[in-house]
N, CA and C atoms as a LAMMPS dump frame, in Angstrom:
ITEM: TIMESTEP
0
ITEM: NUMBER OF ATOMS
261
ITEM: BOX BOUNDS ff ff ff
-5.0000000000000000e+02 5.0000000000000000e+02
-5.0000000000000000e+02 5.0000000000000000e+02
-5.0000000000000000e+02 5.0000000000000000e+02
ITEM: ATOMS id mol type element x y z
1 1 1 N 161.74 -156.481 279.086
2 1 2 C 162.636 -157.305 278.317
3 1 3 C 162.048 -158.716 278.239
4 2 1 N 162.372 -159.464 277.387
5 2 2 C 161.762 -160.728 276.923
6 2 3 C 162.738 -161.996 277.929
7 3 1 N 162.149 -162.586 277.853
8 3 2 C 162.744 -163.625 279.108
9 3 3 C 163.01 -164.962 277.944
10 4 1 N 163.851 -165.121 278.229
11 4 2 C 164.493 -166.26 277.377
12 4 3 C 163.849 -167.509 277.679
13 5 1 N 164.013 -168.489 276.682
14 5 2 C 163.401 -169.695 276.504
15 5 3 C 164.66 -170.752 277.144
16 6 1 N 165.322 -170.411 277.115
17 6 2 C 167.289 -171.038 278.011
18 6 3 C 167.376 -170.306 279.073
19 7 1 N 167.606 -171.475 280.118
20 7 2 C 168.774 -170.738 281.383
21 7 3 C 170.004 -170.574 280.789
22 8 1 N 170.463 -170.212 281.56
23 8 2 C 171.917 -169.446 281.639
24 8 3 C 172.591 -171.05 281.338
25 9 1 N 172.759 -172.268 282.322
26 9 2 C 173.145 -173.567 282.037
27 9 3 C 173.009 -173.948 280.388
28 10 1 N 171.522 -173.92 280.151
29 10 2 C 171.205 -174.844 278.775
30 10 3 C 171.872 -173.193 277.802
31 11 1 N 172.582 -172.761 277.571
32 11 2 C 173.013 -171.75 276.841
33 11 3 C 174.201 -171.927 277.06
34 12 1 N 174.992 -171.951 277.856
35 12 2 C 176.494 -172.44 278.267
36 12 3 C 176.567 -174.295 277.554
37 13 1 N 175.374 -174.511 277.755
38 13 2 C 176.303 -176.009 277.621
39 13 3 C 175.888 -176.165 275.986
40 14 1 N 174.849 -175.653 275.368
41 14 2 C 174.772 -175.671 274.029
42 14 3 C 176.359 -175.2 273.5
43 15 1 N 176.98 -173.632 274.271
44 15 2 C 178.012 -173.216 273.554
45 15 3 C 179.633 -174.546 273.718
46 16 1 N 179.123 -174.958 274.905
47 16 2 C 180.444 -176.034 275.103
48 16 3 C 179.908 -177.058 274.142
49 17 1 N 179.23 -177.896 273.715
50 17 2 C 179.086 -178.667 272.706
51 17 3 C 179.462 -178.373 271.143
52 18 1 N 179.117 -176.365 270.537
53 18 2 C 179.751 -176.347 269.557
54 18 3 C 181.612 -176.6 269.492
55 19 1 N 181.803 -175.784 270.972
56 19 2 C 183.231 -175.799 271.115
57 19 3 C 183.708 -177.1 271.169
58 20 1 N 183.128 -178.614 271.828
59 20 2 C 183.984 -179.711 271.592
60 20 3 C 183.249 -180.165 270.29
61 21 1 N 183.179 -179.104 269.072
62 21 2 C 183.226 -179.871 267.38
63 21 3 C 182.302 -179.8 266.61
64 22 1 N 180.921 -180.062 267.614
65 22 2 C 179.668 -179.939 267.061
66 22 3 C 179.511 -178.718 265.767
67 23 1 N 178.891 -178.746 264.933
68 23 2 C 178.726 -178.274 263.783
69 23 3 C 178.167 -177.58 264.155
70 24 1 N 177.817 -175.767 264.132
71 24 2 C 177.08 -174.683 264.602
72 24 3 C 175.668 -174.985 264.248
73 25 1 N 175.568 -175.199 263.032
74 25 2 C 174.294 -175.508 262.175
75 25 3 C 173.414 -176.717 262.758
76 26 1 N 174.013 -178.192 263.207
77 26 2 C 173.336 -179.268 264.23
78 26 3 C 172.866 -178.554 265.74
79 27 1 N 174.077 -177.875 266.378
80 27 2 C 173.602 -177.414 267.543
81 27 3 C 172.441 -176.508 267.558
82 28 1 N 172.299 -175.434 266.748
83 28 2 C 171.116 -174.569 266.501
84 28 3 C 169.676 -175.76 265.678
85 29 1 N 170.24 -176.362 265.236
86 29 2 C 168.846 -177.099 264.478
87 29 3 C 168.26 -178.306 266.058
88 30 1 N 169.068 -178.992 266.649
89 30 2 C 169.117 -179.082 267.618
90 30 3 C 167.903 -179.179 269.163
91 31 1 N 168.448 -177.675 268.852
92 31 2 C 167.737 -176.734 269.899
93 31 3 C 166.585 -176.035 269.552
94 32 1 N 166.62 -175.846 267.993
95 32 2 C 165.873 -174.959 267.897
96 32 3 C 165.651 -173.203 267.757
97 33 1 N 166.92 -173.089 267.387
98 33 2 C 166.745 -171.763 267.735
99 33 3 C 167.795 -171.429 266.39
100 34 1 N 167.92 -169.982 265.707
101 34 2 C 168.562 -169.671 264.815
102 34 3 C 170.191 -169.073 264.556
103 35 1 N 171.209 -169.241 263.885
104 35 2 C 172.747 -169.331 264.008
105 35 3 C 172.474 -167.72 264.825
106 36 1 N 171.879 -166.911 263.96
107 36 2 C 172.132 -165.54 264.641
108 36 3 C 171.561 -165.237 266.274
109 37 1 N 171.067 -166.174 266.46
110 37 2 C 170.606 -166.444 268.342
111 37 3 C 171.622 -166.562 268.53
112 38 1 N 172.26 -168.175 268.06
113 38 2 C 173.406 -168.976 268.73
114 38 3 C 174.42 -167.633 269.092
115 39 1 N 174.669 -166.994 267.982
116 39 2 C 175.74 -166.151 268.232
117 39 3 C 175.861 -165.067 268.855
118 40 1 N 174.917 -164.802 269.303
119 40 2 C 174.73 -163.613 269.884
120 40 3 C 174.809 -164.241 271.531
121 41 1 N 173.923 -165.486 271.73
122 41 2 C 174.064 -166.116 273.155
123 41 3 C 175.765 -165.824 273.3
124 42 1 N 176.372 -166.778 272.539
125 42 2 C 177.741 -167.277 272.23
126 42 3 C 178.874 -165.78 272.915
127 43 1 N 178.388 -164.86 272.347
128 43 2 C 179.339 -163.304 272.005
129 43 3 C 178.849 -162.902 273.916
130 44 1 N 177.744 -162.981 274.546
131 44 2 C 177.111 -162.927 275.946
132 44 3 C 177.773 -163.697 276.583
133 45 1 N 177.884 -165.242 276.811
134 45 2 C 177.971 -166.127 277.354
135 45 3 C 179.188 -167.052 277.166
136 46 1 N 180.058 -166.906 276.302
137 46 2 C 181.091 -167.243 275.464
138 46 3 C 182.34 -167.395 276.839
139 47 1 N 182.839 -168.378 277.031
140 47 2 C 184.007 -168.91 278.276
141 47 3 C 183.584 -168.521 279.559
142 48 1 N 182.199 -168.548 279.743
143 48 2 C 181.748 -169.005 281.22
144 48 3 C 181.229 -169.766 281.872
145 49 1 N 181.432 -170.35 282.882
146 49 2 C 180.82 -171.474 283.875
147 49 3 C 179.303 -170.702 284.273
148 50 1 N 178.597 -171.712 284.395
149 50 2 C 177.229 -171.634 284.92
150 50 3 C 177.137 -170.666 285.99
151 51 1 N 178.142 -170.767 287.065
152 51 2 C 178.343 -169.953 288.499
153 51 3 C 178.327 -168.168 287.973
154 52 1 N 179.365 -167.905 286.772
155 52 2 C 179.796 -166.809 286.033
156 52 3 C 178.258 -166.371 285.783
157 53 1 N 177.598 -167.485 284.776
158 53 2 C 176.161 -166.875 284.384
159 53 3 C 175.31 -165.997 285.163
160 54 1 N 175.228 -166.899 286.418
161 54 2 C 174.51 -166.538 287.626
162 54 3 C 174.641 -165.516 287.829
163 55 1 N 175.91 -165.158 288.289
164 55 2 C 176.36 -163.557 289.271
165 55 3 C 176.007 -162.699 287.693
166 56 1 N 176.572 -162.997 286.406
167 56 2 C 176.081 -161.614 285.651
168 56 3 C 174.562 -161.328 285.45
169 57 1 N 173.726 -162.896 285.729
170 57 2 C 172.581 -162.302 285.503
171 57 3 C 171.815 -161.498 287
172 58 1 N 172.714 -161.803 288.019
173 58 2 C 172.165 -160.795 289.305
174 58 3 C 172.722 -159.493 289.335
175 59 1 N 173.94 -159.062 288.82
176 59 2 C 174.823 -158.093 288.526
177 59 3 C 173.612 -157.31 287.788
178 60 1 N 173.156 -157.629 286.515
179 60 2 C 172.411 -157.153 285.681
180 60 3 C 170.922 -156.729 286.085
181 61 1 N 170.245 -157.429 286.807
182 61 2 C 169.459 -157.071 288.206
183 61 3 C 169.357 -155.981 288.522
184 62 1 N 170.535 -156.184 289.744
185 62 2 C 171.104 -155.208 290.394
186 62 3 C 170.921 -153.92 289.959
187 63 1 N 171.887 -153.981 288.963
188 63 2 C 172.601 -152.482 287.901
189 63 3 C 170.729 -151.851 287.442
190 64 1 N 170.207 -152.623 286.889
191 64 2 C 168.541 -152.229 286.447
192 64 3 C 167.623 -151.614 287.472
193 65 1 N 167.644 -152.314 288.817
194 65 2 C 167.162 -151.697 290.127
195 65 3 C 167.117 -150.131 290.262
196 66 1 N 169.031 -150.158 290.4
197 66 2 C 169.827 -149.082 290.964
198 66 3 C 169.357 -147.646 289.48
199 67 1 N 169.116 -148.504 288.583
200 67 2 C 168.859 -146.909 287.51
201 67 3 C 167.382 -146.537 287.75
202 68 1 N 166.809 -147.475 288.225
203 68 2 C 165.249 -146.91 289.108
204 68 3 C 165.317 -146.426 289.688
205 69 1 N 165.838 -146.406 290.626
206 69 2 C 166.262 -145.489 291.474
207 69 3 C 166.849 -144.262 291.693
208 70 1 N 167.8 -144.418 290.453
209 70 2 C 168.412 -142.628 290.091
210 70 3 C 167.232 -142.02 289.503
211 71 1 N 166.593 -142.353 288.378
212 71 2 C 165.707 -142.24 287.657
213 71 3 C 164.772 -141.529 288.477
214 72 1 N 163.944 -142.083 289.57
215 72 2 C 162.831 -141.673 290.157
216 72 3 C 163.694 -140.217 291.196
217 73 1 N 164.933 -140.775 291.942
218 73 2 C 165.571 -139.333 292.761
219 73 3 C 165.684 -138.264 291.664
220 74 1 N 166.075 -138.256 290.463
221 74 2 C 166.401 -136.982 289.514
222 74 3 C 164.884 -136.781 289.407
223 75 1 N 163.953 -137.168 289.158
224 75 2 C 162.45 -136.764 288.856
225 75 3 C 162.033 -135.922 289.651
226 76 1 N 162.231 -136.695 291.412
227 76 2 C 161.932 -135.848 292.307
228 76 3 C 162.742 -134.355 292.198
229 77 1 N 163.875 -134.547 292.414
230 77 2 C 164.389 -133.145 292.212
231 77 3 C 163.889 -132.134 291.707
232 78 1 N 163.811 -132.59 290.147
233 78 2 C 162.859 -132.045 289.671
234 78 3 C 162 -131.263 290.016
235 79 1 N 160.832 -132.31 290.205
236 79 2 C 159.781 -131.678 290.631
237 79 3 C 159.701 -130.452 292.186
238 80 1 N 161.15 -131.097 292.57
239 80 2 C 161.174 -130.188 293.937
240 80 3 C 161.456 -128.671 293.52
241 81 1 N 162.527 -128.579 292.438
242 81 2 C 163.109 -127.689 292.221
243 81 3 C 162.016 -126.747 291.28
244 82 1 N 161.071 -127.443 290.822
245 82 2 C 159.756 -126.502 290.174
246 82 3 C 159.094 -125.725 290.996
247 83 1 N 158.472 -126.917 292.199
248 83 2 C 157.863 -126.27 293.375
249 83 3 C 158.588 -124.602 294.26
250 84 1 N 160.049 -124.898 294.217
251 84 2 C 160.282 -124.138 295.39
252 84 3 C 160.609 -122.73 294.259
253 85 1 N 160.606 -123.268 292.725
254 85 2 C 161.124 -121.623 291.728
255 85 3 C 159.962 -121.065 291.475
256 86 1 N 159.016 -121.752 291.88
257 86 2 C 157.675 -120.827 291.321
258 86 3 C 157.413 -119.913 292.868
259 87 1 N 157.303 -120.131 294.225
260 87 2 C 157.119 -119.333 294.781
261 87 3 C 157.766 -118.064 295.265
């Protein structure tokens, strides 16, 4: 996955600046980045504190780890269950 050019902070506080008024179109010209970014950050990140950011982006971690892990145990199985039907 592509690693963003924003923390979790500079993405929250871009979205609190449209919310106190800022014009969508200044905040994205701004920053740099395009309305259909903004909004998609926005629809992700949309009424959370920095702290919130944090834990979903370790949550999200986490959750990615843990499907490595199923991933590689179902493989093995697998392969166990080949080994022991062929003899």
């Amino acid at each position: 996955m592509r690693k963003s050019r924003f923390t979790e902070a500079q993405i929250i506080g871009m979205i609190k600046e449209q919310e106190a008024g800022m014009p969508t179109a200044e905040v994205c010209r701004r920053h740099g980045l395009s309305p259909a970014t903004f909004y998609k950050m926005k629809s992700k990140y949309g009424g959370m504190e920095v702290s919130e950011a944090v834990r979903l982006k370790a949550v999200e971690d986490e959750n990615a780890k843990l499907k490595r892990l199923l991933a590689d145990t179902m493989l093995d199985n697998v392969v166990l269950k080949d080994l022991l039907g062929k003899n």
